[in-house]
C-alpha positions as CSV (number, residue, x, y, z in Angstrom):
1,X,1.7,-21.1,9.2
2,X,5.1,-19.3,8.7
3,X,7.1,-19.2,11.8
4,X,7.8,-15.7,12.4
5,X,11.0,-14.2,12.9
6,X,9.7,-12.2,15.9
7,X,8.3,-12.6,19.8
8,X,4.6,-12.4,19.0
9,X,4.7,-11.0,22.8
10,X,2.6,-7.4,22.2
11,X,3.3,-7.2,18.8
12,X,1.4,-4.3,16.7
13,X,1.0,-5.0,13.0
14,X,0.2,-2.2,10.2
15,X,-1.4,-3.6,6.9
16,X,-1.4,-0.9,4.2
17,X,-4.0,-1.1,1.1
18,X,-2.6,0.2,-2.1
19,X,-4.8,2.5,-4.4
20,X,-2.8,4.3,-6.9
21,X,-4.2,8.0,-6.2
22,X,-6.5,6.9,-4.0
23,X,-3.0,6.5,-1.6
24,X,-3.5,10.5,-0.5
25,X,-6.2,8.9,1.9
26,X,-3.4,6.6,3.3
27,X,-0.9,9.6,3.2
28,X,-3.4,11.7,5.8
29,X,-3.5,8.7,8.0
30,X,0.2,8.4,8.5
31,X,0.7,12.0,8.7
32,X,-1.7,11.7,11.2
33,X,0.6,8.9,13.3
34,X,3.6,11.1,12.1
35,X,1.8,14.4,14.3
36,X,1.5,12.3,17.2
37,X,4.3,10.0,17.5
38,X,2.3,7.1,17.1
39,X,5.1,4.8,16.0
40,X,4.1,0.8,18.0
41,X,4.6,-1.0,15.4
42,X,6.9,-3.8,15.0
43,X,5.6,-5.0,11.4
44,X,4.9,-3.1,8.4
45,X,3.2,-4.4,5.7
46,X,2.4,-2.4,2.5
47,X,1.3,-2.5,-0.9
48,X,1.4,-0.7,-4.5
49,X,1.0,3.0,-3.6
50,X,0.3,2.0,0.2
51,X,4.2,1.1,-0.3
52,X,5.1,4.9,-0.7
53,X,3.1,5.7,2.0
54,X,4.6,3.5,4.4
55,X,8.3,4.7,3.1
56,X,7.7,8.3,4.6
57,X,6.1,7.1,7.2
58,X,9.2,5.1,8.4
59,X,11.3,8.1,7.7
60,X,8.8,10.2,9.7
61,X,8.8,13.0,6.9
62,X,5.6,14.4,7.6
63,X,3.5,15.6,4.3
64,X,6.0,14.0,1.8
65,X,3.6,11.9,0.6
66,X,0.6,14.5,-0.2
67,X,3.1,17.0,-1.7
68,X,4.8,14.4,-4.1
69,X,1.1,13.5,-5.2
70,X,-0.5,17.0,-5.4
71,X,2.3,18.0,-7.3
72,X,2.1,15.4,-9.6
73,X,-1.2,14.8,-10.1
74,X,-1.6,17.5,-13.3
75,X,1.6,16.6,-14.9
76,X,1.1,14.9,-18.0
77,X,4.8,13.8,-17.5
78,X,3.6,11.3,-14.6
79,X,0.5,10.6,-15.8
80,X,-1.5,10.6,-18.7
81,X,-3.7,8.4,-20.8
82,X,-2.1,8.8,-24.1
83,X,0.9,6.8,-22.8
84,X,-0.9,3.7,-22.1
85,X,0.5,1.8,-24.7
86,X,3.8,3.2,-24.7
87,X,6.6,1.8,-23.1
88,X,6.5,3.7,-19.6
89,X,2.8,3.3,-19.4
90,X,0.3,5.6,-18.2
91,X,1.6,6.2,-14.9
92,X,5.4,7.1,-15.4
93,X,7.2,5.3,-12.3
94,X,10.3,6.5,-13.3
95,X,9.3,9.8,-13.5
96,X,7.6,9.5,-10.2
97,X,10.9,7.7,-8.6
98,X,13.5,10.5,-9.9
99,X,11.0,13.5,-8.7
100,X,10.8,12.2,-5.2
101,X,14.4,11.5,-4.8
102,X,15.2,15.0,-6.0
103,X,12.1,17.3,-4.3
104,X,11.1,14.8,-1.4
105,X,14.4,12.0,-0.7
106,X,13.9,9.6,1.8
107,X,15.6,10.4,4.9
108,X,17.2,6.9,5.0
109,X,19.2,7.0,8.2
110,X,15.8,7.5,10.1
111,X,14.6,4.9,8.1
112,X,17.2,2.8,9.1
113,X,16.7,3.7,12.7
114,X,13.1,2.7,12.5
115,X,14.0,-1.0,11.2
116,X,15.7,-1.3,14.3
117,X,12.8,-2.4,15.8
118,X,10.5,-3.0,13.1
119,X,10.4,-5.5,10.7
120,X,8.8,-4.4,7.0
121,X,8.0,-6.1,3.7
122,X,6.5,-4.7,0.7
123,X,3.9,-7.0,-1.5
124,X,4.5,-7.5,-5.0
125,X,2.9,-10.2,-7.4
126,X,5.5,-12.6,-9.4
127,X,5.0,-12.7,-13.2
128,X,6.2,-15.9,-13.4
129,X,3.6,-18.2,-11.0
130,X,0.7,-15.1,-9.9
131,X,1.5,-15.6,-6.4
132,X,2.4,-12.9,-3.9
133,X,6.4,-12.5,-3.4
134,X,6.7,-10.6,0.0
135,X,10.0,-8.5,0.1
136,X,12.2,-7.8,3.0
137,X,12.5,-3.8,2.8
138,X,15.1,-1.9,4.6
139,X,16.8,1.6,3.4
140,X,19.1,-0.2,0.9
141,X,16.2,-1.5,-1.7
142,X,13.3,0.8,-0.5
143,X,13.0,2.5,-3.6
144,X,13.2,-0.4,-5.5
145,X,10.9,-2.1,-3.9
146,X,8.4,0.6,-4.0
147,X,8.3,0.7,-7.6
148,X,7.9,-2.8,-8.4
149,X,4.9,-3.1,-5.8
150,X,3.1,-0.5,-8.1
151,X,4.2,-1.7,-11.2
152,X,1.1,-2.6,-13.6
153,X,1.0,-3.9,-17.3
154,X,-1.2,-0.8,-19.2
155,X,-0.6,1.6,-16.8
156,X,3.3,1.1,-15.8
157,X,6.4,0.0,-17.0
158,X,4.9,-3.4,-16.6
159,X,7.4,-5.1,-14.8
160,X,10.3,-4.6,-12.0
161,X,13.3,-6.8,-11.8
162,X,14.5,-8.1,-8.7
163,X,17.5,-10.7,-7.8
164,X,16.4,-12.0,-11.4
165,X,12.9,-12.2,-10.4
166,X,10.0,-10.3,-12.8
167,X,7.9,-8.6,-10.4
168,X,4.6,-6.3,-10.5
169,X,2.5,-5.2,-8.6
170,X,1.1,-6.3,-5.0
171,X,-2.4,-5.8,-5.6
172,X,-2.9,-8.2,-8.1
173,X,-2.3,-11.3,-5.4
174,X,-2.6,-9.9,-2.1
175,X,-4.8,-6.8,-1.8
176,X,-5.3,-6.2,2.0
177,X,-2.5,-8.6,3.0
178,X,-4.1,-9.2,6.9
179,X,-3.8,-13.1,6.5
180,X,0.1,-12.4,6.1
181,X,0.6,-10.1,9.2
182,X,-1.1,-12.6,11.3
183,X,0.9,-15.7,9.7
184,X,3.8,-13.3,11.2
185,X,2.4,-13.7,14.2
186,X,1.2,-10.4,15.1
187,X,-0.8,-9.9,17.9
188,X,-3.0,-6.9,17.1
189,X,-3.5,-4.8,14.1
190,X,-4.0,-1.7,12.2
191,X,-5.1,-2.2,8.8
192,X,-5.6,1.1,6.4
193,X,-7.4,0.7,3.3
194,X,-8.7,2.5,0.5
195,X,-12.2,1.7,-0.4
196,X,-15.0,1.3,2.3
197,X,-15.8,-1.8,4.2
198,X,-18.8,-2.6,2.4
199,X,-17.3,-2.3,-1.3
200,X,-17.1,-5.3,-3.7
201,X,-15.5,-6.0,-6.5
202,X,-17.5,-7.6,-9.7
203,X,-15.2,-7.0,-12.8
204,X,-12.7,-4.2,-14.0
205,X,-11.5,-3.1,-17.2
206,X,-8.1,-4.0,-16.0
207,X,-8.8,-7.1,-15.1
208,X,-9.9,-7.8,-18.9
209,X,-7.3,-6.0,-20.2
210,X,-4.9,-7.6,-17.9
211,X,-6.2,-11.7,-18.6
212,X,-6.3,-10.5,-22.7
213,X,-2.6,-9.8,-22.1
214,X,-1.3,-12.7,-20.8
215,X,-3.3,-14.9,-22.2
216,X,-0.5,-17.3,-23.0
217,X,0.2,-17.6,-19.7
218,X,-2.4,-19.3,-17.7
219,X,-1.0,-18.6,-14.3
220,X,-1.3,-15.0,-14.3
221,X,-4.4,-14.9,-16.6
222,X,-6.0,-16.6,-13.9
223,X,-4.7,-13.8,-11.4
224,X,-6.2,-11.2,-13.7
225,X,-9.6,-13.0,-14.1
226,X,-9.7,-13.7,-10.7
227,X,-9.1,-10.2,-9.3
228,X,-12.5,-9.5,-8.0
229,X,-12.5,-13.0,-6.5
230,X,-9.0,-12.3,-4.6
231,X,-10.3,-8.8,-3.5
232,X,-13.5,-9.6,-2.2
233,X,-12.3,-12.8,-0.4
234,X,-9.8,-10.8,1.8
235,X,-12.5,-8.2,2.2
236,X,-15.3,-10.6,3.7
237,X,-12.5,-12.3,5.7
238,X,-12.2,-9.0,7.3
239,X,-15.9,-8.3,7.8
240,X,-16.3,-11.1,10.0
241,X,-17.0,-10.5,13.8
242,X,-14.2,-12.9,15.1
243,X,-10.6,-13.1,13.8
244,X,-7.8,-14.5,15.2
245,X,-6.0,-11.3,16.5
246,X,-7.6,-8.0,17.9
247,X,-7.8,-6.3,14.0
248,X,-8.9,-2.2,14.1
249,X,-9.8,-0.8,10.6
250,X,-9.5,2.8,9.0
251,X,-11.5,2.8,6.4
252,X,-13.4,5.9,4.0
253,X,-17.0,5.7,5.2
254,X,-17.9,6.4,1.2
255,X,-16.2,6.4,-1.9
256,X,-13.1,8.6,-2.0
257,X,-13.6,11.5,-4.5
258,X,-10.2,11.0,-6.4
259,X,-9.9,7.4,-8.3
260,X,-7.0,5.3,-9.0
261,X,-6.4,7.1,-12.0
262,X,-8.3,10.2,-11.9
263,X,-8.2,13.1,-9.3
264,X,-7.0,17.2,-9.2
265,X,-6.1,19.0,-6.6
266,X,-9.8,19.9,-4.6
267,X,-10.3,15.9,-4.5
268,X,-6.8,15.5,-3.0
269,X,-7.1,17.6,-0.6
270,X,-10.1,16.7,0.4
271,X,-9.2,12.9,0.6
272,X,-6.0,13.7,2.4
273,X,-8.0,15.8,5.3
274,X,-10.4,12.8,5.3
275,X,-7.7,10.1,6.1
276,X,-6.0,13.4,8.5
277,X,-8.8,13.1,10.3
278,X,-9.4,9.7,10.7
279,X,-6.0,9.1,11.6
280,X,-5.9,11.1,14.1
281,X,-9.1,9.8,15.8
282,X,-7.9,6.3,15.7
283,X,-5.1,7.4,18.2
284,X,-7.3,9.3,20.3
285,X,-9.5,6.2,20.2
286,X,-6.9,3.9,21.5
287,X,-5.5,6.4,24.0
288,X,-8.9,6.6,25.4
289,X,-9.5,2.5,25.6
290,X,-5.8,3.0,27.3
291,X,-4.2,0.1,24.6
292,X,-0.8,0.2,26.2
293,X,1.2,0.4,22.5
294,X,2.0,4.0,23.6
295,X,5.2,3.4,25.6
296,X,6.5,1.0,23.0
């Protein structure tokens, strides 16, 4: 187990899911923690477009997230499947990156603020071994970072560059990342995800597609063909009744109506009120059990 950097005295953990469009759940959440101060946390953990999420939460920009995404969502200039091939991919992270730094820019002296106190790392996969590569984010590389945890052969750019290092995303080698908040020695957690508790993996077109691709490489075929696996093991580690740390889930009760790839603006909003909602009764929940993370 990594030693952690921290007193694991009290220390509150948030694990963020990624989920592509799916993410407007995680953005009603946050907003959720946003409205009422709910801010205990001294480790931050997200991935893919969990990672965006988890930016404007730090900065405390309340409804950044669902307004980036709403606005987005019919543009064929951020997404669209006749790019697929094409060198930006489907999903246009550029496009994405440039619109939110010129609508919706991180406030990054709050975001600085916040890292007093809190440490935060985005996930991102490495293209040259498969295996997660957990970056150290602070104001400096947050937008960088948040780009190459959602980066995705296909549907992205395909790849992120990073102190020499060819990085995509999170997803692809460490889903719900739980196991690393606890090897970080946190003593309790909050873990927000995407798809509901029950939900299993069998196979996905990207996971073909993606295994195809890299083919000559047997390290990150093997990610690709094993992305069910890798899902589904981090998801039963989760359902089981007795984990090392005290873990509290927010989870949709049923499939969220937008998809990774596919939503308008009724599914949004709707998905976004969901994850408003149950936000805002996980805090009530825990003020009511009287969890003492309030005066942190």
């Amino acid at each position: 187990m990594r030693k952690s950097i921290f007193n694991p005295r009290n220390k509150v953990g948030l694990v963020i899911q990624g989920g592509t469009l799916r993410s407007i759940f995680t953005s009603g959440v946050l907003d959720a923690f946003i409205a009422s101060k709910f801010y205990p946390f001294k480790y931050i953990i997200g991935v893919s477009g969990g990672a965006m999420c988890m930016a404007y939460y730090l900065s405390k920009q309340y409804g950044s997230t669902y307004n980036i995404l709403h606005n987005l969502t019919t543009s064929s200039d951020f997404i669209s499947w006749k790019n697929i091939f094409n060198e930006q991919g489907m999903i246009n992270l550029e496009y994405l990156d440039k619109y939110a730094r010129e609508e919706y820019p991180l406030d990054l002296r709050k975001i600085n603020r916040t890292l007093i106190n809190t440490h935060v790392e985005t996930v991102t996969t490495s293209l040259k071994d498969g295996n997660p590569k957990y970056l150290t984010t602070n104001k400096d590389n947050i937008y960088q970072h948040i780009k190459a945890s959602g980066t995705l052969p296909f549907f992205t750019k395909g790849q992120q560059i990073i102190d020499g290092h060819p990085l995509m995303d999170g997803g692809l080698s460490d889903p719900i990342p739980v196991k690393r908040a606890i090897d970080m020695d946190c003593s309790e957690l909050i873990v927000i995800r995407t798809l509901p508790k029950e939900y299993r993996e069998e196979w996905s077109y990207f996971g073909k597609f993606g295994s195809y691709w890299h083919r000559n490489n047997q390290e990150l075929r093997q990610i690709f063909e094993n992305e069910s696996e890798i899902y589904n093991e981090v998801a039963d580690f989760l359902d089981q009744p007795d984990h090392p740390v005290k873990i509290h889930q927010i989870a949709p009760e049923k499939h969220l109506e937008s998809t990774s790839y596919s939503t308008n603006k009724k599914r949004l909003d709707a998905d976004y009120r969901n994850g408003l909602q149950m936000g805002l009764n996980m805090v009530q929940s825990l003020k009511r059990k009287k969890i003492n993370w309030f005066n942190q």
